[in-house]
N, C-alpha and C positions, 0 to 999 in steps of 0.2 A: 518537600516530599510530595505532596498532594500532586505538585504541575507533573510529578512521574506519575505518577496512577490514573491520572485522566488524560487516555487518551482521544482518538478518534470515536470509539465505542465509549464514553463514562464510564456509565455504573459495571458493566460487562469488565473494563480493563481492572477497576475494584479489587471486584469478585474472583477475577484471577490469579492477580496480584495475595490478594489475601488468601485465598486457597494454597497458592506457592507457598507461603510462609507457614502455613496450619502443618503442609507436610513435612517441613525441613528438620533436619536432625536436632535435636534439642538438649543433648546428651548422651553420656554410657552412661547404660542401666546400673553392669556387673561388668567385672572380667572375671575371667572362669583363672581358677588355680588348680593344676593336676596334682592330685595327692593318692596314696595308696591304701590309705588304713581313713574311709573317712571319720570313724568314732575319733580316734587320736589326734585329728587336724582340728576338729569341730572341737574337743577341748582347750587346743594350742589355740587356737583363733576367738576364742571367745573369752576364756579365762585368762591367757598370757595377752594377746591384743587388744582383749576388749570390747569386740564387736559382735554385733547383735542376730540374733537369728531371726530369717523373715521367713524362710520356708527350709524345711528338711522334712520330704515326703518324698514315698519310693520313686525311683527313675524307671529301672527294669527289675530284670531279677540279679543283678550283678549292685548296683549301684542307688542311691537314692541323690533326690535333689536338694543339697543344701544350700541356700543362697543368705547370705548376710551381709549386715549392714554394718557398717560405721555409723557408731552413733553421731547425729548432727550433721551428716552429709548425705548426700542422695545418691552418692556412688556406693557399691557393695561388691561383694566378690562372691561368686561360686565354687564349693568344692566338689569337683568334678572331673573325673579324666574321661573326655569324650574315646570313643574305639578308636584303634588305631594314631593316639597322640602318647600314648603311654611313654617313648622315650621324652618325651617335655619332662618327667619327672625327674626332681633335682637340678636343674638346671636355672640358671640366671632370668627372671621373669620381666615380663618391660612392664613394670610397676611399681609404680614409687608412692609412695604416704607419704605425708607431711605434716608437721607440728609445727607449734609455735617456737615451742625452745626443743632442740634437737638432742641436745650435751643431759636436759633433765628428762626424755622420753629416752634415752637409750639408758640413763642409771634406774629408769623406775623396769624399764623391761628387760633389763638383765637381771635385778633384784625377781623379775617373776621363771627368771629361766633361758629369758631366751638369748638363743645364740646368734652372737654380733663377728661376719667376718671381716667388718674393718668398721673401727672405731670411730666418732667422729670425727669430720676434717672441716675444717674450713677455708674457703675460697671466696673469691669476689664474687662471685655470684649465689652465695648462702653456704649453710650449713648439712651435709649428707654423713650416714655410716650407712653403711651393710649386713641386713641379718638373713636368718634362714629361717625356715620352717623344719618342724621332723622329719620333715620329706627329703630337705634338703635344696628345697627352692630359696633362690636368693631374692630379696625385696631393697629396693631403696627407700630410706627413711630420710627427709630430708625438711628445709626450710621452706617455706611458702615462697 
C-alpha cells in the first residue's frame, strides 16, 4: 500500500490520497418512508418495530421531521413524504431489515400487530417474509 501513496511528490501524493478517502461515502444515514398520518406511523415504528426516535421536530407547516433509529445499527429511517412523492405511498419500498431468526421475528411482530403479506420462505440464499406498514408500504424482513 505505502509504494501507491508515494509518488513523485511524497508527502503531497499522502495528503491526497488520504483526503480522497476522508471524502468517500461511508454509509446511509436514513431512508426516508412516505407515510400519511405521521402520529400513527411514529407509533407503528416504534411500538410494533421497535425503533427508536432520534429526532421528530417540525419540517414546515404540513409536516415535521421524524427520523429513527434501529436500535444497534447506524441505519435509521425517516418518516416523511417529501412534495410531490405522495403516490410512493403504499407502495413496495427497496428496503429490507434483517434478523437473526426470521420465522421468530415475524411470530413476535405479528403477536404486536403487524401485517405480514407473505410469510416466511426459505431459499438458498436465506430466510425473507413480507410486511406493511398502516400506510400500506411494503418492507423486506429478511436473513443476514
Amino acid at each position: 500500500m505505502r509504494s501507491r501513496l508515494v509518488g513523485h511528490s511524497g508527502t503531497a501524493d499522502i495528503a491526497a490520497t488520504l483526503h480522497r478517502e476522508h471524502l468517500m461515502i461511508k454509509g446511509i444515514k436514513f431512508a426516508g418512508v412516505p407515510v400519511r398520518d405521521q402520529d400513527r406511523a411514529l407509533e407503528f415504528y416504534t411500538k410494533a418495530l421497535g425503533l427508536a426516535i432520534v429526532t421528530d421536530q417540525p419540517f414546515n407547516d404540513k409536516q415535521r421531521w421524524i427520523e429513527l433509529r434501529i436500535p444497534g445499527a447506524d441505519t435509521g429511517i425517516v418518516l416523511f413524504t417529501p412534495d410531490g412523492h405522495e403516490d410512493r405511498l403504499g407502495t413496495f419500498q427497496s428496503i429490507s431489515f434483517w434478523t437473526n431468526n426470521v420465522q421468530k421475528t415475524y411470530e413476535e411482530l405479528t403477536s404486536r400487530g403487524v401485517e405480514f403479506v407473505a410469510p416466511p420462505k426459505s431459499a438458498d440464499w436465506g430466510t425473507a417474509a413480507i410486511f406493511k406498514d398502516p400506510d400500506g408500504n411494503q418492507f423486506v424482513l429478511g436473513s443476514k
